[in-house]
C-alpha positions in Angstrom: 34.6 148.9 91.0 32.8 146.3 90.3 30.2 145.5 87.8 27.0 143.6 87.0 26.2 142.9 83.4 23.1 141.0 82.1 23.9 138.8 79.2 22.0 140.1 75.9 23.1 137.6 73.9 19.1 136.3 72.9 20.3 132.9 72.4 22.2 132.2 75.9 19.8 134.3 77.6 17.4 131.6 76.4 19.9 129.0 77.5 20.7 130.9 81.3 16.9 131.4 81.6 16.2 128.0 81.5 19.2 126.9 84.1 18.5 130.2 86.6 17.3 128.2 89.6 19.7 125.8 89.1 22.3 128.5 88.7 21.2 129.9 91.9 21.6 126.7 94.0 24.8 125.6 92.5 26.1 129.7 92.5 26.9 132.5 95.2 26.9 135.7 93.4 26.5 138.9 94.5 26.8 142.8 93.8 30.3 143.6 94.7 31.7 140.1 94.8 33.0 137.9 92.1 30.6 134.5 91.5 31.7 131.2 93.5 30.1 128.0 93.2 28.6 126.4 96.0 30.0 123.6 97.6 27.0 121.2 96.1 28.0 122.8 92.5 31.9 122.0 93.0 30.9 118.3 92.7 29.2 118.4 89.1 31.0 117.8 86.0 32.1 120.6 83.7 29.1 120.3 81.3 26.7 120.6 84.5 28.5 123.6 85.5 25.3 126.1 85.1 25.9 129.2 83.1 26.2 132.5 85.1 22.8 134.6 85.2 25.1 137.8 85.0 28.7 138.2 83.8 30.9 139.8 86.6 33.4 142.7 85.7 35.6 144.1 88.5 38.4 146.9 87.4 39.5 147.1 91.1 40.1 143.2 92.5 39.9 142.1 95.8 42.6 141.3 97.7 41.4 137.3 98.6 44.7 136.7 100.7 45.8 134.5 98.0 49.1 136.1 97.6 48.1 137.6 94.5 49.2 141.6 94.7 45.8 143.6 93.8 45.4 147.2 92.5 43.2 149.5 90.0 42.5 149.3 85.9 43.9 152.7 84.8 46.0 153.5 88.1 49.3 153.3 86.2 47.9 155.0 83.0 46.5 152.5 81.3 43.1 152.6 79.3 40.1 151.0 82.0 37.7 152.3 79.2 38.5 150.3 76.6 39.4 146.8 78.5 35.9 147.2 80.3 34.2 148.0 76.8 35.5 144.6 75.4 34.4 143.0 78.6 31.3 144.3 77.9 30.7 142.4 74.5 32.8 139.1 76.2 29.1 139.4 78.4 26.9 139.8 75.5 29.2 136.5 73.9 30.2 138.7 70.9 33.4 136.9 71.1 32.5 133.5 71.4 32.2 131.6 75.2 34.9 133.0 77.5 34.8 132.0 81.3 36.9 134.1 82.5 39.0 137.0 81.7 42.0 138.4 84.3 44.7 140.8 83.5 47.6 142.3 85.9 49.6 144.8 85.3 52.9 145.6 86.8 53.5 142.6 89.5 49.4 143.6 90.9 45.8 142.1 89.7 44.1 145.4 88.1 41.1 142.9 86.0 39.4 140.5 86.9 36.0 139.3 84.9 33.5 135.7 85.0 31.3 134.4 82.4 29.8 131.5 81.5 30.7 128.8 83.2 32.7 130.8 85.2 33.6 131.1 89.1 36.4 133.0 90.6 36.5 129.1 92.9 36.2 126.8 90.4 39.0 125.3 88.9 38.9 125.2 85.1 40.3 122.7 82.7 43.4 123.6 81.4 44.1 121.2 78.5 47.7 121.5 77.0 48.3 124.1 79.2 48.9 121.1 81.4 51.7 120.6 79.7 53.4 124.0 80.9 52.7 122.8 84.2 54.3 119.3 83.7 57.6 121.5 82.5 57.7 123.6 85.7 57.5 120.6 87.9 60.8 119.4 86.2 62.2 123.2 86.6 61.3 122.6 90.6 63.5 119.1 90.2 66.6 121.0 89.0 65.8 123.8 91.9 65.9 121.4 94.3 69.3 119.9 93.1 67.9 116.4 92.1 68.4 117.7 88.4 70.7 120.4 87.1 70.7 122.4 84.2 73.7 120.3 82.2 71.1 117.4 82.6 68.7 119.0 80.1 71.2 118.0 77.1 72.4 114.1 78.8 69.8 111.4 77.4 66.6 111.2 78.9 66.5 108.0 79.0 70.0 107.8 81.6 67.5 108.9 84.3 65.2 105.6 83.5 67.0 102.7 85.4 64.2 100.4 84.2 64.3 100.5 81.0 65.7 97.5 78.7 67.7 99.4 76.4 68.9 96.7 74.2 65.2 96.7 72.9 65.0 100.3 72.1 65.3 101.7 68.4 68.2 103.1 67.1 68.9 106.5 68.4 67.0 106.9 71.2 69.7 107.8 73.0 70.0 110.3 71.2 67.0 112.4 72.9 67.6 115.1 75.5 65.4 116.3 78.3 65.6 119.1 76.1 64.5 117.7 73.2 61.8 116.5 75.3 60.6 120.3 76.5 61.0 121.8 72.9 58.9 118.3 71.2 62.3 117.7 68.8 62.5 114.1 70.6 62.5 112.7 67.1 60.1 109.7 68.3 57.5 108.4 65.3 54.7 105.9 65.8 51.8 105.5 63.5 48.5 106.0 64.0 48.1 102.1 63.7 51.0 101.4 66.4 49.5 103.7 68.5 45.8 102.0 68.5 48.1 98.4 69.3 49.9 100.2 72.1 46.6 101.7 74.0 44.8 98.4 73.6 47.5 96.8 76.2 47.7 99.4 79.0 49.4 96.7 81.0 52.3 97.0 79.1 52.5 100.8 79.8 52.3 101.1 83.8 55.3 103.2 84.7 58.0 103.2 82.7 56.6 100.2 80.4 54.8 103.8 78.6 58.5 104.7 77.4 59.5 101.4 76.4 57.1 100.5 74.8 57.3 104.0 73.3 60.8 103.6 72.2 60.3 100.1 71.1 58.0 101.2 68.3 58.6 104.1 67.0 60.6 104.8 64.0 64.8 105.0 64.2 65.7 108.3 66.3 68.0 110.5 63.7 68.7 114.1 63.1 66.3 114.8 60.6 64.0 113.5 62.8 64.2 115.3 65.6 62.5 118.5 64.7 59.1 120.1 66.0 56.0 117.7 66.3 54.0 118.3 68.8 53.1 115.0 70.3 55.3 112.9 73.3 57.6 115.7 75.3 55.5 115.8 78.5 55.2 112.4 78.6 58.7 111.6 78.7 59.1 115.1 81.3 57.0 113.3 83.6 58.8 110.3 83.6 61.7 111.7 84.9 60.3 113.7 87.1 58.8 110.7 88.9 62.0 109.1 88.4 64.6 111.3 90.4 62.2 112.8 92.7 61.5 111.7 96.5 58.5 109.8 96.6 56.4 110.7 93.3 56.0 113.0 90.9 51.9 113.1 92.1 53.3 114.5 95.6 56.2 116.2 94.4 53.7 118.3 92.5 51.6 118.9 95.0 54.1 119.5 97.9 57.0 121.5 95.8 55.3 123.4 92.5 51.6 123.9 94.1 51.5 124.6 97.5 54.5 126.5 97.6 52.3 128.6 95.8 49.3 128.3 97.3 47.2 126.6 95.2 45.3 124.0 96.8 42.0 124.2 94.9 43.3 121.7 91.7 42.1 118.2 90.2 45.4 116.4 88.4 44.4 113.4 86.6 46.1 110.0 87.1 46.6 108.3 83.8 45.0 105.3 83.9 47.7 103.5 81.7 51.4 104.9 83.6 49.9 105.5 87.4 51.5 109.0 86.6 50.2 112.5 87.0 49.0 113.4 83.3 51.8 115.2 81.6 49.5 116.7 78.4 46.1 117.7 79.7 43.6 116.9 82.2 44.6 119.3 85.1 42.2 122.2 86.4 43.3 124.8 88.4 41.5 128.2 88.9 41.8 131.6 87.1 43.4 133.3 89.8 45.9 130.1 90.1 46.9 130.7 86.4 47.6 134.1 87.0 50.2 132.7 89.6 51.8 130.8 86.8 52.5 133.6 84.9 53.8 136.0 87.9 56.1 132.7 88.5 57.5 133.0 84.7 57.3 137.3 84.8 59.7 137.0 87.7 61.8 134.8 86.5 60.9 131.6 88.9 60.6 133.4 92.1 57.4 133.0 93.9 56.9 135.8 97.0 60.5 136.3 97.0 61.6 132.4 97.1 63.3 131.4 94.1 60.9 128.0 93.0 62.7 127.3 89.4 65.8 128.5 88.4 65.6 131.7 86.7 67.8 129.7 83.6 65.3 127.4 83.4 62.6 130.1 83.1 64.4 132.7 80.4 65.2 129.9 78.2 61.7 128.5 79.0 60.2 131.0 77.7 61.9 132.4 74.6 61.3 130.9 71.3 63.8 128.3 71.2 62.8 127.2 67.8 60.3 128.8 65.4 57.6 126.4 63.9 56.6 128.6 61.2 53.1 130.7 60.1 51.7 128.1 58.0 49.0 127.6 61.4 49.1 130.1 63.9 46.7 128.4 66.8 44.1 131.0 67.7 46.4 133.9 64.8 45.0 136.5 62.5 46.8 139.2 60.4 48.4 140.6 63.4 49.8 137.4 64.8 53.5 136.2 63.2 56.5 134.1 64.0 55.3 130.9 66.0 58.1 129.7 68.4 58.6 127.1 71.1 59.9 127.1 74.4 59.8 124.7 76.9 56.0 124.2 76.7 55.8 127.8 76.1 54.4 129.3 72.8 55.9 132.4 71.2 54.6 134.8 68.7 54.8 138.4 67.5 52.0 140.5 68.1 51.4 143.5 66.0 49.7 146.8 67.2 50.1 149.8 64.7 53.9 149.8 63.6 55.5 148.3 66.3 55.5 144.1 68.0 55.2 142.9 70.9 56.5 139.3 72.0 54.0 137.3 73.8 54.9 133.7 75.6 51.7 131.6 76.3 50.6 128.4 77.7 47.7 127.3 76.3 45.2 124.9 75.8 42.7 123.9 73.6 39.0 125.3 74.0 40.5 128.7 75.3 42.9 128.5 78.1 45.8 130.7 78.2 48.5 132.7 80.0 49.9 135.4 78.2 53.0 137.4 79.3 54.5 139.9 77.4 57.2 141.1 79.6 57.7 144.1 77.3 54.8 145.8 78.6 54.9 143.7 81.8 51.4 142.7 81.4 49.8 139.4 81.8 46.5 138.3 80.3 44.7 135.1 81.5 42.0 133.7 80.3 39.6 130.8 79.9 36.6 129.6 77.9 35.1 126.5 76.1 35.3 127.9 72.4 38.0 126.7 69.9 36.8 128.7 67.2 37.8 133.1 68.4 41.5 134.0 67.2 42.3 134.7 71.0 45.5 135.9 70.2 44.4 138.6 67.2 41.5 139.5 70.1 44.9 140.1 72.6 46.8 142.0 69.8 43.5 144.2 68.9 41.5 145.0 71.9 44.1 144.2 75.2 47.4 145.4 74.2 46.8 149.1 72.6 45.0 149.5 76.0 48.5 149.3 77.7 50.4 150.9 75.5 
């Protein structure tokens, strides 16, 4: 069943009234089928990206031949009343700019909603969920027997032959792959050896970015190398290029995404390394993100063909660490006990007496995959608002609805 809302919200009314017969050049939308952007529209940036005239809500998704498994909101018992209530007000912009909103249930796409800038073609910036991404292509590496699982606690830097490592700073080879996925590497620069690094990008193509890394950052120790959020994927990439066929830009493409199916993608080259960005900058679809999360739910199989190693993915995402509730990105009052995987976020998510664990990639402005293999229920969504407490919205208006 699919349904057609008009937005009510007075202000981006306003704002889609003044865009409609742009919206209508760039946009095919109709009655039963999910908005897709017209071939002229797939060339404009995001911020031309029109927004929709009507938000599109559809409890009973279509099977696209995509080798996403489809079936119906409140088929298995679950509560189509209440998810297509809250999509309602996502329409009206009661919770702030969502794009897109998909949830499947069970191994099968029951929800599937656009907004905004929204299209069920478009691929959408994914930010740090990037980064989740970059992790998976290293889990594909080990697959594929050009990495194993052992090599996740040897030093990174073994696997970079170019690399002067009489120059380095003490301890650096003291840093794991897994230090890498978990951001404990234990690396340090300043703000102002950072700004000297970025004005040389010479000095960074390939693995010049590590050295020169490693050349100025503070001495590696133990007390060090606890959670910062900062160089992990960087230093993921770089061996990924480094032990794979070819490079990492077509091992990507050729091992982790058409394996998959996904084919409609932008990965940006950094500018700097000549390497695939490890961090942000990649934009896949909504429907593609929900194929990332069936690939973690099923523990690295992908249509019954076993992509990552299923080690890779438990311990990928569990909370290998906590990082404490002093800031829980996108928390409220029912959010608790922040953890890190590998790229993965963990955190508790309270509804009535009882929690529910819930793994995420994510990324900034509103991108995320949620499993919570508990209920085995996976929530994507995407949007270009910073400021909603997406994960208190999960834990208050998605989760009792499956429950």
């Amino acid at each position: 069943m699919a349904i057609r809302l008009t937005v009510t919200s007075l202000v981006v009314a306003a704002f889609v009234s003044s865009y409609s017969s742009f919206a209508s050049e760039n946009t095919e939308q109709s009655k039963d089928h999910a908005p897709e952007i017209s071939a002229a529209g797939a060339k404009l940036t995001y911020t031309e990206i029109p927004y929709l005239e009507n938000a599109f809500i559809d409890a009973s998704p279509a099977n696209r031949q995509d080798g996403i498994r489809v079936g119906k909101l409140g088929a298995d018992g679950s509560n189509k009343k209440m998810i297509v209530q809250f999509a309602k007000e996502i329409a009206a912009y009661k919770h702030g700019t969502f794009d897109s909103l998909l949830i499947a249930h069970k191994g099968k796409l029951v929800f599937e909603s656009y907004y905004g800038k929204g299209r069920v073609n478009l691929p959408h910036y994914q930010a740090s969920a990037t980064k989740t991404y970059s992790g998976l292509a290293l889990g594909r590496a080990i697959q594929l027997g050009y990495l194993s699982m052992d090599d996740l606690d040897k030093p990174f830097i073994d696997f970079l032959k170019q690399l002067d490592k009489s120059k380095l700073v003490k301890g650096a080879d003291k840093i794991t792959l897994r230090h890498a996925l978990t951001m404990t590497s234990g690396i340090r620069v300043s703000d102002e050896q950072k700004t000297k690094i970025y004005k040389l990008p010479n000095q960074l193509k390939g693995q010049g970015e590590i050295q020169t890394i490693l050349e100025n950052s503070a001495p590696i120790t133990k007390q060090s190398q606890t959670f910062k959020y900062g160089y992990g994927p960087a230093l993921v990439m770089q061996v990924v290029e480094a032990v794979v066929p070819g490079s990492a830009e077509s091992f990507i493409k050729n091992e982790l995404l058409s394996k998959m199916g996904i084919t409609n993608y932008k990965w940006r080259t950094n500018g700097s390394t000549g390497l695939p960005e490890a961090g942000w900058r990649s934009s896949i679809t909504s429907r593609d993100m929900i194929k990332f999360g069936i690939l973690a739910m099923d523990k690295g199989k992908w249509q019954g063909e076993q992509l990552i190693p299923a080690e890779f993915i438990t311990d990928g995402t569990s909370r290998l660490l906590f990082t404490g509730d002093d800031d829980v990105h996108w928390g409220g009052k029912d959010i608790s006990k922040q953890g890190y995987g590998y790229f993965w976020w963990g955190v508790d998510m309270k509804v009535g007496d009882k929690s529910y664990l819930g793994m995420s990639a994510q990324g900034g402005n509103g991108q995320i995959i949620m499993i919570v293999d508990e209920l085995d229920l996976l929530i994507v969504h995407t949007a270009h608002d910073n400021k909603p407490q997406y994960k208190q919205i999960i834990a208050e208006r998605l989760l009792p609805a499956f429950i």
